[in-house]
C-alpha positions in Angstrom: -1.3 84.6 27.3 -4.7 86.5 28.2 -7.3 85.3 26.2 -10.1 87.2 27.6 -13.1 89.0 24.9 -11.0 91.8 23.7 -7.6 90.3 23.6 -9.1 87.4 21.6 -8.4 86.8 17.9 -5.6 85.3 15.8 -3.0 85.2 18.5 -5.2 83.1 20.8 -6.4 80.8 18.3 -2.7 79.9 17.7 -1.8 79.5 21.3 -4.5 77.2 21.7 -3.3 75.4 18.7 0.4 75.1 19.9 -1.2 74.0 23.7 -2.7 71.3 21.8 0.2 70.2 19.9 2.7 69.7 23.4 -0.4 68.1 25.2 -0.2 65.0 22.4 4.3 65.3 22.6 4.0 65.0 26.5 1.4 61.8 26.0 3.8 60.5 22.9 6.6 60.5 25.3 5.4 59.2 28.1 4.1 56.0 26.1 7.5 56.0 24.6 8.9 55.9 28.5 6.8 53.2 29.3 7.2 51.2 25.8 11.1 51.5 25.9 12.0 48.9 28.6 10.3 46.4 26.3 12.4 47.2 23.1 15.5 46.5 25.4 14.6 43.1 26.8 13.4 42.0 23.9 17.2 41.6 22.9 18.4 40.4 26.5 18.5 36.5 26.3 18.0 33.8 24.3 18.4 30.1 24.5 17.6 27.0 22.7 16.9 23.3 24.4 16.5 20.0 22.5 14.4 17.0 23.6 12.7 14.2 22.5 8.9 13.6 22.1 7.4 11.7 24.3 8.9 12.8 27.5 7.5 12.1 30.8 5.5 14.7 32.6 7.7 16.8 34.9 10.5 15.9 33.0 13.5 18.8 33.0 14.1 20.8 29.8 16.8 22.7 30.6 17.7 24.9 33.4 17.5 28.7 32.5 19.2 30.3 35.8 22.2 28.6 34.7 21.9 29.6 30.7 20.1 32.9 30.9 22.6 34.3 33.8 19.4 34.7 36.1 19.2 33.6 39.8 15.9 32.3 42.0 15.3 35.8 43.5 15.0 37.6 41.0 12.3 34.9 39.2 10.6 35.3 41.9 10.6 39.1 42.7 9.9 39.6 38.5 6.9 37.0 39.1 8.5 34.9 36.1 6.0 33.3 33.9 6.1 31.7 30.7 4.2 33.3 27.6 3.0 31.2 24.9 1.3 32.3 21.6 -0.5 29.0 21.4 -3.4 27.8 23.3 -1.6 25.1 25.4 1.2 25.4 27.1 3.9 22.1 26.6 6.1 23.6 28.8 6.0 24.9 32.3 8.5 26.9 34.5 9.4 25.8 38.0 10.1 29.3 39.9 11.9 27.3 42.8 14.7 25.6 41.0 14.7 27.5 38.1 14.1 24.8 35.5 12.0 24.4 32.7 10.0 21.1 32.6 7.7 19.3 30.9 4.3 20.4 31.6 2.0 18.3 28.7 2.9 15.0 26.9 4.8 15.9 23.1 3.3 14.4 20.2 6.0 15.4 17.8 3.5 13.9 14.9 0.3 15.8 16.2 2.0 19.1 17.2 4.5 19.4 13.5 3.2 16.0 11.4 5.9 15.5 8.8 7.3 18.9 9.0 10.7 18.7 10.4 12.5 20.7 12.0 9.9 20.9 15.0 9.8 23.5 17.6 8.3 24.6 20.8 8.6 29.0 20.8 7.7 31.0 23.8 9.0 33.5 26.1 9.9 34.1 29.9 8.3 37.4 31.1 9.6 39.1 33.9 8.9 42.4 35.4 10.4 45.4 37.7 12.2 45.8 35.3 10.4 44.3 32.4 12.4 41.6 30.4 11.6 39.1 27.7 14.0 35.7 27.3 13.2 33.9 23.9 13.2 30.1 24.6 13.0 27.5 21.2 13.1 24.1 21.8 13.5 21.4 19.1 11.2 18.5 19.5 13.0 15.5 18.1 11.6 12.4 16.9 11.5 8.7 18.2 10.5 5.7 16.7 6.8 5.7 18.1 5.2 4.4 14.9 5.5 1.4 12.5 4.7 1.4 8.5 1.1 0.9 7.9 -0.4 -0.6 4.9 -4.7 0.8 4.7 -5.3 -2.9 3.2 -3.9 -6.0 5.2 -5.1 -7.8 2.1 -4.9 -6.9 -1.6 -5.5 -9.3 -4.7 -5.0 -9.9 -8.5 -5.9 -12.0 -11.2 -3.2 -12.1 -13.8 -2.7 -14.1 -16.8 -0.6 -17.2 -17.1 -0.2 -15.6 -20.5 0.8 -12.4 -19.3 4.7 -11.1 -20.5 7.9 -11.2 -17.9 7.7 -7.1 -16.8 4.5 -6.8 -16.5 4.1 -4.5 -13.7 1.4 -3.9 -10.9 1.1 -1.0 -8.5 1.1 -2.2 -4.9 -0.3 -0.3 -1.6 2.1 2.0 0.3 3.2 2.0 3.9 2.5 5.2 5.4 4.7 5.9 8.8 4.1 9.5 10.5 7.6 9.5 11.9 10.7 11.5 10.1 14.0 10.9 9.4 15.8 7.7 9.8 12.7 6.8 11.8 10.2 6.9 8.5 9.4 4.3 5.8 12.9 3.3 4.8 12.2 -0.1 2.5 10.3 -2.9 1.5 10.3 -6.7 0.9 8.3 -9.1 -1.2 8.7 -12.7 -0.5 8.7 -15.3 -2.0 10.5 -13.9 -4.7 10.2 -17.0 -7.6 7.6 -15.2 -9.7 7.5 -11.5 -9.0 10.0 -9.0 -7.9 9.9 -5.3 -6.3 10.7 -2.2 -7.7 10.7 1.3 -5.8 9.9 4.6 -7.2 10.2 8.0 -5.1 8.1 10.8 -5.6 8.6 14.2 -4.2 10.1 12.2 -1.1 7.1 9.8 -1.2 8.3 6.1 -1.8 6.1 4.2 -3.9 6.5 0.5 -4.5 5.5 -1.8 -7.8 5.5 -6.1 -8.4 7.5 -7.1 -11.3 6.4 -10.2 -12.9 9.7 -11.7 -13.4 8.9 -15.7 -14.4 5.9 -16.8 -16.5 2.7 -18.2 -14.4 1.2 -21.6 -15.1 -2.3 -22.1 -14.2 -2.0 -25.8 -13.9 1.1 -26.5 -12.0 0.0 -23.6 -9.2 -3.4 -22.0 -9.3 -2.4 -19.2 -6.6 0.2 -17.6 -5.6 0.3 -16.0 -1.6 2.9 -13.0 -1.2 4.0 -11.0 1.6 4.8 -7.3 1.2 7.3 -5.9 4.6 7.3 -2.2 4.9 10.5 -1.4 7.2 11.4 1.8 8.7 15.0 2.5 9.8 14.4 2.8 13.7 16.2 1.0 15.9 14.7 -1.4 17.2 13.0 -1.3 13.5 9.9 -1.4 13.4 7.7 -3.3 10.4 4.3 -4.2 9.3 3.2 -6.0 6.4 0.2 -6.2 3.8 -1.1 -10.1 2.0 -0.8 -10.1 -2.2 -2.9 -12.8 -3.3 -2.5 -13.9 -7.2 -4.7 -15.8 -9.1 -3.9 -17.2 -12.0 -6.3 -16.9 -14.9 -6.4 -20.0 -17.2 -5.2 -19.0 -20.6 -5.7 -21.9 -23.6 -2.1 -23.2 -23.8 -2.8 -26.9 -23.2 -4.2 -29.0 -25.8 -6.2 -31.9 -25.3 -4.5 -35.5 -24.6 -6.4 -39.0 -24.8 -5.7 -41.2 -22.2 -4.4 -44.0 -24.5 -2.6 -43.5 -28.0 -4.5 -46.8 -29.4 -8.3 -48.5 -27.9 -8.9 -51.9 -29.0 -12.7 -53.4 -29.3 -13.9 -57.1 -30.4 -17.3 -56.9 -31.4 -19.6 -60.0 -33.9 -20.4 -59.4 -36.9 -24.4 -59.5 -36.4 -23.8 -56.6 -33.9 -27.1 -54.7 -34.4 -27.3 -50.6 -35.0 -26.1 -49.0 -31.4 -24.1 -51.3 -30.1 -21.3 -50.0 -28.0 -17.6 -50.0 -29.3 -15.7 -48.3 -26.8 -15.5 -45.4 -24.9 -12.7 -43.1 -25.8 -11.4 -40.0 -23.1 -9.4 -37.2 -23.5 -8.3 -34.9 -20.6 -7.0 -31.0 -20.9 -5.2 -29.3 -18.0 -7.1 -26.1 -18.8 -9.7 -24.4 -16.9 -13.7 -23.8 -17.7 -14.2 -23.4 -21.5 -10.7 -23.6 -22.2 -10.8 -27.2 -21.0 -13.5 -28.6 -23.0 -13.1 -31.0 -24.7 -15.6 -32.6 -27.7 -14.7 -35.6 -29.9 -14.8 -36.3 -33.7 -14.1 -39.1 -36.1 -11.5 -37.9 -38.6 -12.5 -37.8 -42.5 -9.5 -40.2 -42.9 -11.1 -43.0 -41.5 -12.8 -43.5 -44.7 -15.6 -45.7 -45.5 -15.9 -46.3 -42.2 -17.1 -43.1 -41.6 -20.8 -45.1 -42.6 -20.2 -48.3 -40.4 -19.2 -45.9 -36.9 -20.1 -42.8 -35.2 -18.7 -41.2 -31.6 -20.8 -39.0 -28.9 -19.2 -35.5 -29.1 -19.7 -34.9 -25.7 -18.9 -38.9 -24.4 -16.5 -40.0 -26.1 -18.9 -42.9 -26.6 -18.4 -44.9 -30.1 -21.4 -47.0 -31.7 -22.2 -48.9 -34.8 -24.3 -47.4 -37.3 -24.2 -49.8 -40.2 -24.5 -53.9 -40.9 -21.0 -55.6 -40.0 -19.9 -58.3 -42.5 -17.1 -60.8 -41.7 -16.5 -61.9 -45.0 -15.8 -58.0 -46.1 -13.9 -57.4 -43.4 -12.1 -58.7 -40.5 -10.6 -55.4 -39.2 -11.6 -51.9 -39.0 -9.6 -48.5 -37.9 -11.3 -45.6 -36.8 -9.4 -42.1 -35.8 -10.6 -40.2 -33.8 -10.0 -36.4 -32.5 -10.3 -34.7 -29.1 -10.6 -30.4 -29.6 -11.0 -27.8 -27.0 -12.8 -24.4 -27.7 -9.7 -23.1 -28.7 -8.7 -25.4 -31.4 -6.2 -27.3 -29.9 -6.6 -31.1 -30.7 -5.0 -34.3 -30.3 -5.7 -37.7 -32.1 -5.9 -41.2 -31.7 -7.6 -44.6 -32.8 -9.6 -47.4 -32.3 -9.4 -50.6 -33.5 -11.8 -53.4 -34.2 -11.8 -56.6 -34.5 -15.1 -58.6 -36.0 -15.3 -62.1 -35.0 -17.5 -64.6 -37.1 -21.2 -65.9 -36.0 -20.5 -69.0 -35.2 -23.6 -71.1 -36.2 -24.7 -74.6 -34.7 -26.7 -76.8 -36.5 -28.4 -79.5 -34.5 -29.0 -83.2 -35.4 
């Protein structure tokens, strides 16, 4: 179309307009041209491996001119290569054989933690003509790792008064693994006092100690358990974790003298503060609970005036004059309390033995 001054106008403003518009079609489908080979390979092969973590370096995944229908020549002449969306490459692509092998050491538990299924995705690039080959390969899991406890120790003080189902949250086992490979069960032992109970939540196992027969301070002061955490590998693997119980005194023993009836001779001129006997009482409790202090009951009478005891001895003196002719014999009981009122009783009896006076010729 001439465009020169006086043709110019309307007609070539819409020319150029048009010119414009074929110049970005012919562009538009070139890039289409070029772009086209891609959509088709994209849809050419695909092929899925499985293999277990762990694997030795150089290791053979799977051999792709056998499952993708390619030969050697033709990896070579489309200068084959692998391309991964991920900044390291687990997998590498021997061009020679046409395998695919391992290139990096697997960590299924660093590369998916406890997400399972696992999988390696990447694709085989080849040119002239372009094509694309999806490759997935599952990572499976192998017993690499055992339960473990954070604590090797834990401990508690309980109660010898504390009720049969009382319960007490233990530690768990943590094990990175999946599957039949993870925490599977646990173990207490010994199982005379406490038992186990398990709890799941949201998958996660969670374990509690049951007590199941009443403690007794005095008969055993501790008690040393051992918690297994098993997983189901095989060979299983285990680890475990020390319970240590202590057994807090509780008042449930009450004092007991060591004889149900102390004897004493003593003479009648006896002053003020000589010793009678020493009277003992023993209590199987611990600390305060085990205390013991003594008393002379009110039913020993008048000779409530004639005796006293030490609270904290045991220790029993005379505190009035001792006549023979007004009495031969004398009881005195006596009491043994701990802080928590429990008591126990006895007695103490004496016998006064005349002055026997000489006279001299």
């Amino acid at each position: 179309m001439d465009c020169s001054i006086e043709n110019m106008g309307f007609f070539c403003s819409f020319y150029s307009l048009k010119r414009g518009y074929f110049t970005s079609f012919i562009l538009w489908l070139i890039r289409f041209l070029i772009i086209f080979p891609i959509v088709v390979a994209i849809a050419q092969g695909q092929v899925r491996y499985s293999i277990p973590e762990e694997m030795n370096k150089g290791s053979v995944v799977g051999n792709i001119i056998q499952d993708l229908g390619l030969d050697v020549k033709r990896l070579k002449s489309g200068r084959a290569r692998i391309f991964t969306e991920g900044s390291r490459e687990y997998i590498g692509l021997n061009v020679d054989k046409g395998t695919l092998i391992v290139r990096e050491r697997i960590d299924r538990e660093e590369l998916c933690a406890q997400v399972s299924p696992c999988s390696l995705h990447f694709q085989i690039i080849l040119d002239n003509p372009m094509e694309l080959h999806q490759v997935d390969i599952e990572i499976l899991d192998i017993n690499d790792h055992a339960p473990v406890f954070a604590r090797r120790e834990i401990s508690f003080q309980i109660s010898e008064m504390a009720l049969s189902g009382a319960k007490f949250a233990l530690d768990s086992a943590h094990d990175p693994d999946v599957g039949v490979n993870s925490l599977q069960r646990y173990t207490l032992n010994p199982a005379d006092h406490f038992t186990l109970k398990e709890l799941a939540d949201n998958g996660v196992k969670h374990v509690e100690m049951l007590l199941q027969k009443s403690l007794d301070r005095e008969n055993q002061k501790e008690h040393t358990l051992t918690l297994t955490a098993f997983d189901g590998g095989s060979p299983q693997k285990s680890s475990t974790m020390k319970i240590i119980v202590t057994v807090v005194d509780a008042n449930d023993n009450a004092p007991i003298f060591t004889m149900p009836l102390y004897r004493s001779i003593l003479l009648e001129n006896s002053p003020k503060g000589t010793h009678v006997v020493t009277v003992s009482a023993k209590d199987k409790d611990q600390g305060s609970n085990g205390k013991v202090t003594y008393s002379l009951s009110q039913s020993t009478g008048k000779n409530l005036d004639l005796f006293s005891i030490d609270s904290e001895s045991g220790d029993i003196t005379v505190i009035g004059e001792l006549d023979f002719e007004k009495a031969k014999h004398f009881q005195i009981n006596i009491e043994a309390t701990d802080n928590g009122g429990l008591s126990d009783s006895s007695k103490v009896t004496i016998e006064l033995q005349m002055l026997m006076i000489t006279h001299q010729s």
